[in-house]
PASEBA-1860 file (N, C-alpha, C; in nm, 3 decimals):
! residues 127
1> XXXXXXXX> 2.265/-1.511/-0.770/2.188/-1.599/-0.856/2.046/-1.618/-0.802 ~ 2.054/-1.657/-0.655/1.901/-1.654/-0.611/1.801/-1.514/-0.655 ~ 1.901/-1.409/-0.614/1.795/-1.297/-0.667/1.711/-1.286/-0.776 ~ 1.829/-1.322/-0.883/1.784/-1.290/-1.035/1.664/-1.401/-1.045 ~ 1.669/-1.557/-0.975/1.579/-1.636/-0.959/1.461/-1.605/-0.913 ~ 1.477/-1.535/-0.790/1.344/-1.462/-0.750/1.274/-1.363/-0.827 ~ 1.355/-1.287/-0.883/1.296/-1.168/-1.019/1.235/-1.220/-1.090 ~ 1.288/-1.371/-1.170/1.230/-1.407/-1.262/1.077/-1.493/-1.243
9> XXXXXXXX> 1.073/-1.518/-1.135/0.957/-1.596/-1.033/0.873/-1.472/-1.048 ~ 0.860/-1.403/-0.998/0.814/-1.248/-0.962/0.748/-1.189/-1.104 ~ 0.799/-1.204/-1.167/0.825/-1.172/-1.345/0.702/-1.270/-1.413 ~ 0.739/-1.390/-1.376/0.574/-1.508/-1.447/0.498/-1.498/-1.367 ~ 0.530/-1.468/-1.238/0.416/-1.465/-1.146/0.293/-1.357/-1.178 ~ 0.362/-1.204/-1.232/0.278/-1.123/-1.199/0.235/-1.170/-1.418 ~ 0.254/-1.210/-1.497/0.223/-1.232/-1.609/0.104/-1.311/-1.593 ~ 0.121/-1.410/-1.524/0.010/-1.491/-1.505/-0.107/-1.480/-1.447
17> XXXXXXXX> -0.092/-1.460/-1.259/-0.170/-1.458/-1.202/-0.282/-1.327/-1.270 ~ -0.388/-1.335/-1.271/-0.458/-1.219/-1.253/-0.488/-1.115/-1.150 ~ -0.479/-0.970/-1.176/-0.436/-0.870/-1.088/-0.490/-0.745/-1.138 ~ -0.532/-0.658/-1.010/-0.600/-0.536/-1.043/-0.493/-0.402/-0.979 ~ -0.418/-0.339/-1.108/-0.406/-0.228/-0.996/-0.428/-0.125/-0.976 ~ -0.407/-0.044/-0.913/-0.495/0.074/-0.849/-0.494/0.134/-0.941 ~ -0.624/0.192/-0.962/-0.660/0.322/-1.096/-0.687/0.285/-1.200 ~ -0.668/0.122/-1.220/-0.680/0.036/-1.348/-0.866/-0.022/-1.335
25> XXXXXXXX> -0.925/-0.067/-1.423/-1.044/-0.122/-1.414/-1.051/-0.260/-1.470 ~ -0.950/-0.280/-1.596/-0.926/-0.407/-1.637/-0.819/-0.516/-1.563 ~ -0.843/-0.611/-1.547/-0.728/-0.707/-1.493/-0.646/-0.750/-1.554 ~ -0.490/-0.775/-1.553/-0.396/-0.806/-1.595/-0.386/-0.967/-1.598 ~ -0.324/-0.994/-1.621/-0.267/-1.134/-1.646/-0.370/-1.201/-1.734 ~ -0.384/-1.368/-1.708/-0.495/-1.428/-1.780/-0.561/-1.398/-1.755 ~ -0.700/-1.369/-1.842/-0.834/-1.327/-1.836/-0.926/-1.443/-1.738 ~ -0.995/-1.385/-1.635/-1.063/-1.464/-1.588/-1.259/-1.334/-1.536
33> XXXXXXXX> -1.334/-1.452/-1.525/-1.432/-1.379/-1.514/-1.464/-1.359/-1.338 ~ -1.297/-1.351/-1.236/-1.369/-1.318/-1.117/-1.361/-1.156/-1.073 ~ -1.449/-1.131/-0.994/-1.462/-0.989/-0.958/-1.344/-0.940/-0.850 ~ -1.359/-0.808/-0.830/-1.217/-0.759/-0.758/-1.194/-0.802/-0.659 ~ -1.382/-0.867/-0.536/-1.285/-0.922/-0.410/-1.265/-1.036/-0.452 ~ -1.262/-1.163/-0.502/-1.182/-1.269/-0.535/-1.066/-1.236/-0.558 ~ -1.040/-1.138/-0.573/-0.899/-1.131/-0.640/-0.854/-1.062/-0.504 ~ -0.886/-0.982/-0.439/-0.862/-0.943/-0.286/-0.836/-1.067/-0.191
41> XXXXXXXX> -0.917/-1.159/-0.231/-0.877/-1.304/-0.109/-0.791/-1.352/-0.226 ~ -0.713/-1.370/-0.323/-0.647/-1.431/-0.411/-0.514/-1.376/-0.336 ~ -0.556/-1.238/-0.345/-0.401/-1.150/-0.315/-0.342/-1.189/-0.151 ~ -0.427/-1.178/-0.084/-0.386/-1.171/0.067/-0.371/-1.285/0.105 ~ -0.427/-1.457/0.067/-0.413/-1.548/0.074/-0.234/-1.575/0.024 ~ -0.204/-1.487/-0.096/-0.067/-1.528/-0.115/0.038/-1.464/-0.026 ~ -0.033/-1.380/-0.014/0.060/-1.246/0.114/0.104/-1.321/0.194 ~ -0.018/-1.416/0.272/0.034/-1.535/0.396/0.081/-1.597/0.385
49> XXXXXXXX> 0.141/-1.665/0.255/0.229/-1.768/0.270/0.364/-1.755/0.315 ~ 0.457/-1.614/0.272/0.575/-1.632/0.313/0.553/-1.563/0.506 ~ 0.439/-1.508/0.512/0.420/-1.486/0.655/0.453/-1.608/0.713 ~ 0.379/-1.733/0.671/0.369/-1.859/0.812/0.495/-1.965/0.739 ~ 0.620/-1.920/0.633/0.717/-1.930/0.650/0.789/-1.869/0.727 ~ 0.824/-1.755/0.745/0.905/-1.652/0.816/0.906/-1.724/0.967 ~ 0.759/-1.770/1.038/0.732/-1.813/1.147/0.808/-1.940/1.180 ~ 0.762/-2.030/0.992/0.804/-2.145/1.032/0.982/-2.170/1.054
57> XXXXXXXX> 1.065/-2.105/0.971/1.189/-2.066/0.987/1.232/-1.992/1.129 ~ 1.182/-1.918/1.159/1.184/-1.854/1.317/1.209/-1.978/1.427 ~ 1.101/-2.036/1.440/1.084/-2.172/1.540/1.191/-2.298/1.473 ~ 1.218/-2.292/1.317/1.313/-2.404/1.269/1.456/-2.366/1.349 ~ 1.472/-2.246/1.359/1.607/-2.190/1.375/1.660/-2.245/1.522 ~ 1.520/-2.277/1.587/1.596/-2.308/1.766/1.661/-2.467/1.740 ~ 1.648/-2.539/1.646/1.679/-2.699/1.653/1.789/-2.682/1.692 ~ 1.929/-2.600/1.670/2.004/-2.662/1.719/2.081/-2.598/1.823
65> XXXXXXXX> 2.013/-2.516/1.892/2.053/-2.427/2.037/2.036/-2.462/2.108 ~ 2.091/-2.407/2.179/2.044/-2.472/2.342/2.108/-2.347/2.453 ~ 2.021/-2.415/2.545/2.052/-2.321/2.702/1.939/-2.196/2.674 ~ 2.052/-2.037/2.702/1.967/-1.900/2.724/1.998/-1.875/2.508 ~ 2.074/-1.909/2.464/2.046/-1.932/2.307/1.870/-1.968/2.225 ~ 1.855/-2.089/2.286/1.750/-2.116/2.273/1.652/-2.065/2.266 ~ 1.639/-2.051/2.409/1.504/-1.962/2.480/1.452/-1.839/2.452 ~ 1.633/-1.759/2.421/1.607/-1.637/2.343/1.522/-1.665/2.211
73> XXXXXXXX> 1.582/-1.728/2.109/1.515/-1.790/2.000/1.344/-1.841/2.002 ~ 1.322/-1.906/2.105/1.182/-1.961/2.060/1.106/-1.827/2.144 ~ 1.163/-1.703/2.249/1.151/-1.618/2.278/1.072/-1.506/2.128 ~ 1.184/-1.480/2.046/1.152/-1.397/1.873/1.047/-1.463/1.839 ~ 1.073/-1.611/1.814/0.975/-1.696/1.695/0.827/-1.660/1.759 ~ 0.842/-1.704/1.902/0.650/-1.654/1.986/0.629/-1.480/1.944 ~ 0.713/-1.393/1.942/0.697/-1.281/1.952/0.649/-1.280/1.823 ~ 0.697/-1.293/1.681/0.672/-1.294/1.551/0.550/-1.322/1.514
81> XXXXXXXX> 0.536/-1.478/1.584/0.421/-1.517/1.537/0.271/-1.434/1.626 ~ 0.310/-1.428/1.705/0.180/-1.272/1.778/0.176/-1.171/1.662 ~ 0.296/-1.174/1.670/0.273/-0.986/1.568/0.191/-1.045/1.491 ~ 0.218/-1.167/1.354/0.185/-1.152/1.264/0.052/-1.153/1.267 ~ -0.010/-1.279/1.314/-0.106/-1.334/1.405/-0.208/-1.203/1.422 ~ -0.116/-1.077/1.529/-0.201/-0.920/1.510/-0.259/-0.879/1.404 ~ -0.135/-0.874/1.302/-0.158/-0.797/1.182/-0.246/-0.870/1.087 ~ -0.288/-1.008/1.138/-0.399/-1.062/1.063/-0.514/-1.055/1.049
89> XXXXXXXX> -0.568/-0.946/1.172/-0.734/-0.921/1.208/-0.763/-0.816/1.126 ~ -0.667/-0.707/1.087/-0.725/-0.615/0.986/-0.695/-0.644/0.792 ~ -0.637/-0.702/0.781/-0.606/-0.801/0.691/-0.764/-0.870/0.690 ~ -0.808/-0.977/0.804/-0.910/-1.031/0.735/-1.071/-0.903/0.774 ~ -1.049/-0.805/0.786/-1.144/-0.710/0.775/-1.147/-0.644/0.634 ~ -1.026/-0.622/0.616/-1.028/-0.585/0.438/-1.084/-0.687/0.366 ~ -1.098/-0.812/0.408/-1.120/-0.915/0.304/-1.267/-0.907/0.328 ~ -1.295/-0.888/0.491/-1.456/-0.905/0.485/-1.550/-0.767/0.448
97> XXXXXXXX> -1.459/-0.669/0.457/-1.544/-0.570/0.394/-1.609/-0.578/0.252 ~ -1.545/-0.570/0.181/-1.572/-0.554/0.033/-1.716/-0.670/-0.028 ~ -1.674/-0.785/0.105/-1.780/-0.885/0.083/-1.920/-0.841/0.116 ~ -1.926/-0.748/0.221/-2.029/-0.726/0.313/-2.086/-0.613/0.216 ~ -2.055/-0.553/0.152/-2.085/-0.436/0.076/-2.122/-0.500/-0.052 ~ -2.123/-0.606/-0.081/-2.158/-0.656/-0.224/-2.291/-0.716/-0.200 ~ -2.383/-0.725/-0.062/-2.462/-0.787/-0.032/-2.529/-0.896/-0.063 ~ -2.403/-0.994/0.002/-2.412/-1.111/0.028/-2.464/-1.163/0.114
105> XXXXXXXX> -2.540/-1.293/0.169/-2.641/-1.311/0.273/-2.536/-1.338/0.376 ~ -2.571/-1.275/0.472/-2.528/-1.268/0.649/-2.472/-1.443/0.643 ~ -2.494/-1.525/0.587/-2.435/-1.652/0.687/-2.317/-1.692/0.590 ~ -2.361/-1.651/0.436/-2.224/-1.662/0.387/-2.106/-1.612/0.384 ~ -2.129/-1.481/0.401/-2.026/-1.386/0.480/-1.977/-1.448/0.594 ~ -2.049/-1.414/0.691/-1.987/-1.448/0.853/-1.910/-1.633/0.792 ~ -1.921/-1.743/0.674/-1.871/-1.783/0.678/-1.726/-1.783/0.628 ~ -1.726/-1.699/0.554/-1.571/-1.619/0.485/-1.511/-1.583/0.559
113> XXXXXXXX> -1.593/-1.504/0.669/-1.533/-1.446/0.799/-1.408/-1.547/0.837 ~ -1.524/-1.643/0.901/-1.462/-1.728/1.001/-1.358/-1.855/0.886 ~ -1.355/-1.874/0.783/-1.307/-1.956/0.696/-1.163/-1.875/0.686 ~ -1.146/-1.735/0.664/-1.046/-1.686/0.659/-0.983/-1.657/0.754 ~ -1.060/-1.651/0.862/-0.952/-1.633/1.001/-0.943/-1.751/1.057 ~ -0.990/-1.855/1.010/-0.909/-1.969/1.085/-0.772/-2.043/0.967 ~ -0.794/-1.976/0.849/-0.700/-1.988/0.729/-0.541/-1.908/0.799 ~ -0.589/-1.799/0.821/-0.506/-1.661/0.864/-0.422/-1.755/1.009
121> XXXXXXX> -0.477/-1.809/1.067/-0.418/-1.862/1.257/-0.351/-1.968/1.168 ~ -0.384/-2.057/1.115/-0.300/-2.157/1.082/-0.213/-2.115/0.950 ~ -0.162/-2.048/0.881/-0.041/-2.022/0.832/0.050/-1.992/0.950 ~ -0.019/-1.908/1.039/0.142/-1.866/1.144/0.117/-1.988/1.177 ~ 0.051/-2.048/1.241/0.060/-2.172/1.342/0.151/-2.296/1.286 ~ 0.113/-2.330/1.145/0.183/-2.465/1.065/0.284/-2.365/0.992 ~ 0.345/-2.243/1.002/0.440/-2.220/0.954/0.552/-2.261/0.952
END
């Protein structure tokens, strides 16, 4: 039952949100007038959410262990949240490329920069 729940989530989700996909030039869902990287920080912003769940479930999971149980446990959850944490610096390079190439002024950029990678640390972190 959850599945078919998730399908159907998945199903209004992609009806709604607006979305570009590859090889396409028009956007799907509701019509909106933003350009492709908005919709690039639209996309990857949602990407992170079940990331700094996964984390937050990881670290939920030690509440009720204890001893070398535990330790193993908050052992994964630190490991996870590094990886993801890793896999977040080229993630927010895709986001800052496309910006940097649309020539935007140097301080508003470098503030996207830094707006999205401190966005990016705190999903794993408050996950």
């Amino acid at each position: 039952m959850d599945f078919l729940l998730g399908a159907v989530a998945l199903r209004i989700t992609d009806r709604i949100l607006p979305h570009i996909h590859p090889g396409l030039v028009v956007a799907e869902g509701i019509k909106t007038s933003w350009h492709r990287s908005t919709l690039l920080v639209l996309a990857i912003t949602l990407h992170n959410i079940p990331e700094g769940l996964a984390v937050g479930v990881a670290f939920g999971a030690t509440a009720n262990l204890t001893g070398a149980a535990r330790a193993s446990q908050i052992g994964a959850a630190i490991a996870l949240a590094i990886g993801i944490g890793l896999q977040n610096f080229p993630e927010g390079t895709a986001v800052a490329m496309p910006l940097r190439r649309k020539d935007n002024v140097d301080l508003a950029t470098m503030g996207v920069i830094v707006g999205f990678a401190i966005m990016m640390s705190l999903d794993v972190a408050l996950g």
